[in-house]
C-alpha positions as a printed NumPy array, in Angstrom:
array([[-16.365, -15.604, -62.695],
       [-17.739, -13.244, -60.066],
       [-17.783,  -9.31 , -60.759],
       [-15.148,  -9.047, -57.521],
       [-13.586, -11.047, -59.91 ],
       [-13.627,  -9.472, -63.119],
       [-13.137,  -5.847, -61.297],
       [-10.008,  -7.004, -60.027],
       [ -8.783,  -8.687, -62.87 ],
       [ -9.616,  -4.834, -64.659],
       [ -7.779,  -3.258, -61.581],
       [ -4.81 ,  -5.15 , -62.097],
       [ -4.745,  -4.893, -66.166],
       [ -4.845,  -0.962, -65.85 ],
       [ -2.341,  -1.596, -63.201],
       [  0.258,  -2.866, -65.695],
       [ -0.732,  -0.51 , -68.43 ],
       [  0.01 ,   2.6  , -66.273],
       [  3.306,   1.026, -65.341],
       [  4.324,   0.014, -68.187],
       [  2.754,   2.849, -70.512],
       [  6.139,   4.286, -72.345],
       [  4.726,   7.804, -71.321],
       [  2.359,   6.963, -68.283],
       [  4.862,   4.43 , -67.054],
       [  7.418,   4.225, -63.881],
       [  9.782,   2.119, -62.137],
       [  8.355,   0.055, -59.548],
       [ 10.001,  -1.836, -56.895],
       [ 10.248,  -4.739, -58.484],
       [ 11.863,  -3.093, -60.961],
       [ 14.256,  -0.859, -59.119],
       [ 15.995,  -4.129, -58.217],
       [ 16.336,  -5.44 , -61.945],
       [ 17.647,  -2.099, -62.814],
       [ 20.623,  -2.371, -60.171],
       [ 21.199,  -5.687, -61.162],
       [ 19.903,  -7.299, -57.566],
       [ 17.122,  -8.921, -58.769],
       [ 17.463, -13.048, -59.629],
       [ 13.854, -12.757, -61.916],
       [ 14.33 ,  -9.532, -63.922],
       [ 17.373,  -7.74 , -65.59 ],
       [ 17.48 ,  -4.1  , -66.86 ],
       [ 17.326,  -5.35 , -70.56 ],
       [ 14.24 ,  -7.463, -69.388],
       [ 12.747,  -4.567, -67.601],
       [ 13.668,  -1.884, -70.731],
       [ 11.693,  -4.551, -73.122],
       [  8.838,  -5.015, -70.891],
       [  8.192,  -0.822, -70.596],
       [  8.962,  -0.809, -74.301],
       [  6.211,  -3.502, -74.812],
       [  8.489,  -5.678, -76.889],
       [  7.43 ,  -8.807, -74.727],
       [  4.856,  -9.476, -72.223],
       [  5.42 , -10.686, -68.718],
       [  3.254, -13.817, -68.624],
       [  0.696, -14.085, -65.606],
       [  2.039, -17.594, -63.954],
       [  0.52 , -19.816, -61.342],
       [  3.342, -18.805, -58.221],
       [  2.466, -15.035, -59.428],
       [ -1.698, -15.647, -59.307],
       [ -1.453, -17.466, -55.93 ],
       [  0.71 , -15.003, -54.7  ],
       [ -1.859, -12.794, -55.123],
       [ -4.853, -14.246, -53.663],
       [ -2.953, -14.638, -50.568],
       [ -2.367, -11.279, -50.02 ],
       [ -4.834, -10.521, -47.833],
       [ -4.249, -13.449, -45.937],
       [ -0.376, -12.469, -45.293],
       [ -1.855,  -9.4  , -44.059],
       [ -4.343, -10.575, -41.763],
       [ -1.422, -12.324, -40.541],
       [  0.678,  -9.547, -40.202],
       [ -2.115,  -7.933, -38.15 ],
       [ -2.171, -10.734, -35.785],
       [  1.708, -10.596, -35.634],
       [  1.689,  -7.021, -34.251],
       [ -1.544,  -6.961, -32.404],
       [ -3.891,  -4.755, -34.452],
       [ -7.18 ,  -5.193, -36.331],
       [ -6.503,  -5.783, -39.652],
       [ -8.949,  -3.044, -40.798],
       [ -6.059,  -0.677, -39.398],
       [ -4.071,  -1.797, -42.768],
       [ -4.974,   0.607, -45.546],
       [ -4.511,  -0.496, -49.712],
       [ -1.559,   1.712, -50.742],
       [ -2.096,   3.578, -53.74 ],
       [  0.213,   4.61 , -56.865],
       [  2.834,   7.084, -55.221],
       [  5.131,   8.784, -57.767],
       [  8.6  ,  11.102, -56.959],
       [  7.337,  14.223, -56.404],
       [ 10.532,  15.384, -58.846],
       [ 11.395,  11.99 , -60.563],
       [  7.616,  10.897, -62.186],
       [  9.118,   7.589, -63.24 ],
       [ 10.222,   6.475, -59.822],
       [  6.995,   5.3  , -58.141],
       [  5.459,   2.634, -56.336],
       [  1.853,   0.778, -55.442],
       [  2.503,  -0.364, -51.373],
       [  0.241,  -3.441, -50.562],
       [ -0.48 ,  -1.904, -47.034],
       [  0.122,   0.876, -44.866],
       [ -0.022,   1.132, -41.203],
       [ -0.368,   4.382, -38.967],
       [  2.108,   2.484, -36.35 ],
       [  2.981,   3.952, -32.815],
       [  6.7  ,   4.688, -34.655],
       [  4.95 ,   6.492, -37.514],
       [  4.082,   5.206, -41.079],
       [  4.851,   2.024, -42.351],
       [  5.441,   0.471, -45.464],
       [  4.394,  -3.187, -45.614],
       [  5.096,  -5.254, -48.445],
       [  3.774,  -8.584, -48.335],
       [  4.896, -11.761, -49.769],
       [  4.927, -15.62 , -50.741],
       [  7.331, -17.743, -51.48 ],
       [  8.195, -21.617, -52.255],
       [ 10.074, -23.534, -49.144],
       [ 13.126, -23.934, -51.452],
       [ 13.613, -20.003, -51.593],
       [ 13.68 , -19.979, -47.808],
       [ 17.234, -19.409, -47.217],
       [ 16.419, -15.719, -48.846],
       [ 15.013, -14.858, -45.49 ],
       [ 16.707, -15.219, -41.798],
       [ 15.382, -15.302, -38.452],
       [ 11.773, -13.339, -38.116],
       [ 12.195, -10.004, -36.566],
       [ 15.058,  -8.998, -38.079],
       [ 16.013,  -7.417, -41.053],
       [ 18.25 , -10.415, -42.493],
       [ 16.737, -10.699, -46.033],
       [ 18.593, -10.682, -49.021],
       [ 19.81 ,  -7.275, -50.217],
       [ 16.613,  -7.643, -53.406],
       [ 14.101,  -7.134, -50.841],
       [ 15.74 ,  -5.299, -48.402],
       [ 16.073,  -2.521, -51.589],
       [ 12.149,  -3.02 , -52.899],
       [ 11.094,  -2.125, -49.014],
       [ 13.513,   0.377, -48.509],
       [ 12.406,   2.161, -52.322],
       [  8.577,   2.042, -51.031],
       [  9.425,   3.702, -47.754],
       [ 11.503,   6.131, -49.771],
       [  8.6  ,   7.286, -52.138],
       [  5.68 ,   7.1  , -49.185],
       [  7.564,   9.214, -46.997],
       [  7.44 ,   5.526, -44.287],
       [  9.958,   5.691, -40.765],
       [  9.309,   1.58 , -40.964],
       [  9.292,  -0.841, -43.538],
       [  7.842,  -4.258, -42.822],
       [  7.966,  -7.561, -44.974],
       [  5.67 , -10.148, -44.009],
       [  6.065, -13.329, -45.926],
       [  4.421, -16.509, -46.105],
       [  6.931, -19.73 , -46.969],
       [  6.333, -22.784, -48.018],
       [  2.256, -22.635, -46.867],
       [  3.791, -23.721, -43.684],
       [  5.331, -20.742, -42.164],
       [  5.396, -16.931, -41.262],
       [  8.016, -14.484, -41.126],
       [  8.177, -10.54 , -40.658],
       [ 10.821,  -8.374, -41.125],
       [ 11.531,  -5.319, -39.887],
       [ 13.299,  -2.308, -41.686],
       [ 13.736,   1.433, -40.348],
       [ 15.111,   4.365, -42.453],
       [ 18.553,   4.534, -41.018],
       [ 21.358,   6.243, -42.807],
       [ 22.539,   2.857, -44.212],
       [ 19.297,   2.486, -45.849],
       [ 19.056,   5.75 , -47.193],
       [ 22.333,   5.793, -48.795],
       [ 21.305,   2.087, -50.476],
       [ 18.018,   4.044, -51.372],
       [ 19.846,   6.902, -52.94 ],
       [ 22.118,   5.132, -55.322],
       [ 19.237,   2.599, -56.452],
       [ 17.412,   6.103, -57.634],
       [ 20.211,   6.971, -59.259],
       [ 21.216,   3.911, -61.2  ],
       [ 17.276,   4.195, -61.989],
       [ 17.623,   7.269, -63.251],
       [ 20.222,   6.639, -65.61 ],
       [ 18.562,   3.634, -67.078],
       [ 15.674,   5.706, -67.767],
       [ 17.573,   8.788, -69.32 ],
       [ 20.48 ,   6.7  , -70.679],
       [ 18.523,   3.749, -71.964],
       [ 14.774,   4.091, -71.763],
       [ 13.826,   7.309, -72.948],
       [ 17.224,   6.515, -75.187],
       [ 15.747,   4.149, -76.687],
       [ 18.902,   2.254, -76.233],
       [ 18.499,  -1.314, -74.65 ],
       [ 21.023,  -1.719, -71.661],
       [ 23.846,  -4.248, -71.599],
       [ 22.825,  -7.948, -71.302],
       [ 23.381,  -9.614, -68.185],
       [ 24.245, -13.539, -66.983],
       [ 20.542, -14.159, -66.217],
       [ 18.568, -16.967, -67.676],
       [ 16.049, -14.286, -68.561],
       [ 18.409, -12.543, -70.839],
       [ 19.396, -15.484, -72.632],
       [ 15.744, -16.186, -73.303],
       [ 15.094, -12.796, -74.85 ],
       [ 18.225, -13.305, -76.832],
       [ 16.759, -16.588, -77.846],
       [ 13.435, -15.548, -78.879],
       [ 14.645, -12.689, -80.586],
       [ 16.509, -14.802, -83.273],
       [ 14.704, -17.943, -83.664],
       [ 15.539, -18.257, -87.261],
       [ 19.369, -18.141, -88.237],
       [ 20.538, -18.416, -91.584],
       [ 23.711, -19.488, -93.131],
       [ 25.896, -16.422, -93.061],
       [ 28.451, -15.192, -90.749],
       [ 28.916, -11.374, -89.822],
       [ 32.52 ,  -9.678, -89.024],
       [ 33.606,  -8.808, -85.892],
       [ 34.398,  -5.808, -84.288],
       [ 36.682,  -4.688, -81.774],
       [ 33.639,  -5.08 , -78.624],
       [ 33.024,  -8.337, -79.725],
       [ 37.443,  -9.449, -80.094],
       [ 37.29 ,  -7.805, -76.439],
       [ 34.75 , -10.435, -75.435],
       [ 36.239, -13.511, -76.99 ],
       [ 39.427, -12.598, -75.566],
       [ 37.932, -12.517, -71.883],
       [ 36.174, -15.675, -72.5  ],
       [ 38.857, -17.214, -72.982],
       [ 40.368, -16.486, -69.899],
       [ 37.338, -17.054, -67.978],
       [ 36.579, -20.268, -69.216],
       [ 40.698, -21.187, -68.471],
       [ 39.92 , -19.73 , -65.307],
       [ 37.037, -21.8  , -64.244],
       [ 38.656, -25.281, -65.593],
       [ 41.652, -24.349, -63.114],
       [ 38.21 , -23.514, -60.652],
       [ 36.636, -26.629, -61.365],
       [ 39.996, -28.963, -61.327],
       [ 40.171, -27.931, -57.784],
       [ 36.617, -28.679, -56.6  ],
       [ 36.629, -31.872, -57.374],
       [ 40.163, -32.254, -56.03 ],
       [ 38.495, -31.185, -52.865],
       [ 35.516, -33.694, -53.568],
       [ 38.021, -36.293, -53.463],
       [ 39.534, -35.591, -50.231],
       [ 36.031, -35.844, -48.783],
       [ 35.687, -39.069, -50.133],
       [ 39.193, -40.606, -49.262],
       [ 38.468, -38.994, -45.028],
       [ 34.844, -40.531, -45.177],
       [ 35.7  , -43.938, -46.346],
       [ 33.329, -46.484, -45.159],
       [ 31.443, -43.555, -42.802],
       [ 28.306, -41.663, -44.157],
       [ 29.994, -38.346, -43.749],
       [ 31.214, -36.035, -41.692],
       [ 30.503, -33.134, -39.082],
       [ 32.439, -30.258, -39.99 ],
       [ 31.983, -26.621, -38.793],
       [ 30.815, -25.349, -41.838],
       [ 27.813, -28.434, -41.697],
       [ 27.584, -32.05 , -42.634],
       [ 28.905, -33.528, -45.906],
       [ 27.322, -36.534, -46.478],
       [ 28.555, -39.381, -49.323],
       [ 25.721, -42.325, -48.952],
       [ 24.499, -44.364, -51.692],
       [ 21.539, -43.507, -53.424],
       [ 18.478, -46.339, -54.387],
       [ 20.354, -47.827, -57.224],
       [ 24.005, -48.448, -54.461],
       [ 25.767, -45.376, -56.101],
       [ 27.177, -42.897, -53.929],
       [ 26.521, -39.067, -53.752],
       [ 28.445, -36.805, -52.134],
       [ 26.814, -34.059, -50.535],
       [ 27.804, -30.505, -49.283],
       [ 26.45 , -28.035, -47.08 ],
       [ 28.728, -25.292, -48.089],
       [ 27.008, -21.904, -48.842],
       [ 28.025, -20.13 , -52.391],
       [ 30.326, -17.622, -51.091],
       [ 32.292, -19.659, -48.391]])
């Protein structure tokens, strides 16, 4: 390993020690998201048992790759809005000037013609594409939209950018200015963080668990050896079997009608391969082995 190497590799460990030192330590973008509930990786019982160092956040593949191409997304970004890339400069670690715990590290600034900007950059598989709309815009999902808009909150940025690389195969930037819309999302993020940090954190009281897979898995790991007894209730736990209940008669009644509606595709396609509808094409072909799949455009939500 080189000593670039090895220097980085020391960067980045002091990196996560700082940030997630339970006196040094400070909500990061990443982790303003989990802590509103936005984020699809992270919850804020994940992120209060990561600062708490009661489990470590392992270093993946996606997460290594995704940093080696930094620079690259950058140098991209440079081309994108016609500037030398040595006109980027490595953010630092920016705290509240108030609120210590509220902080960020940008990945770049810029000294643009409309003032500072905050650029984040990022990677991503070509299945997570549909996170992102049409470069030049601001259509990203409200996760990112929220990490930029934090970072140009704390760095005192007029613009927000989010360059992102998809797939290997293509680029996308975004653009986000500090309107009142994103101020007022801004605002109520930092307050939902400071609870969790007051209310929970320095607590010491781990905040409600959420749907995520992540939760379940530090619910899992937690109690990987059960015994034979059973505890009493109480009345928080009656509360949530009784809403169970109806949710789970709730989504058979749910589910009953989906497939109803499955059918119907079925009976109009018939013999056809599908059909062209104005919400997309449902398909219902047969797959290698002659059985048939039906097929649906439909985004969650519609």
């Amino acid at each position: 390993m080189s000593s670039i190497g090895v220097r980085e590799e020391d960067v980045r460990a002091e990196w996560l020690r700082v940030r997630n030192d339970p006196v040094e330590g400070y909500l990061g973008a990443s982790d303003i998201a989990a802590v509103c509930g936005m984020s699809k990786w992270s919850t804020p019982r994940h992120v209060f048992m990561v600062k708490k160092g009661l489990v470590t956040v392992e270093d993946n593949l996606p997460m290594k790759v995704g940093r080696m191409l930094e620079p690259l997304v950058a140098q991209e970004f440079a081309d994108y809005v016609g500037i030398p890339f040595s006109d980027l400069r490595k953010g630092e670690l920016t705290r509240h000037h108030k609120y210590g715990f509220l902080g960020c590290n940008p990945d770049y600034l810029w000294d643009s013609p409309e003032g500072l900007a905050n650029i984040q950059c990022k990677t991503c598989g070509q299945y997570a594409s549909g996170d992102f709309g049409q470069s030049g815009t601001d259509e990203v999902k409200d996760e990112y939209l929220l990490q930029s808009g934090y970072e140009m909150w704390l760095t005192g940025a007029k613009i927000g950018y989010l360059p992102i690389l998809i797939g290997n195969a293509e680029f996308r930037v975004f653009k986000f200015t500090w309107t009142e819309t994103m101020q007022a999302i801004v605002k109520h993020a930092a307050e939902e963080a400071r609870t969790f940090w007051h209310d929970y954190f320095l607590a010491n009281v781990p905040p409600p668990l959420m749907g995520l897979d992540v939760d379940q898995r530090l619910v899992t790991d937690m109690y990987r050896s059960p015994d034979d007894t059973l505890v009493n209730s109480n009345p928080d736990i009656e509360k949530e079997c009784k809403g169970f209940a109806e949710l789970q008669a709730e989504a058979e009644k749910l589910e009953a009608e989906i497939n109803r509606r499955k059918n119907v595709f079925r009976e109009f396609i018939g013999n056809a391969s599908g059909v062209h509808t104005t919400e997309g094409i449902v398909t219902w072909r047969p797959d290698r082995n002659g059985k048939r799949s039906l097929r649906l455009p439909f985004k969650k939500g519609l």
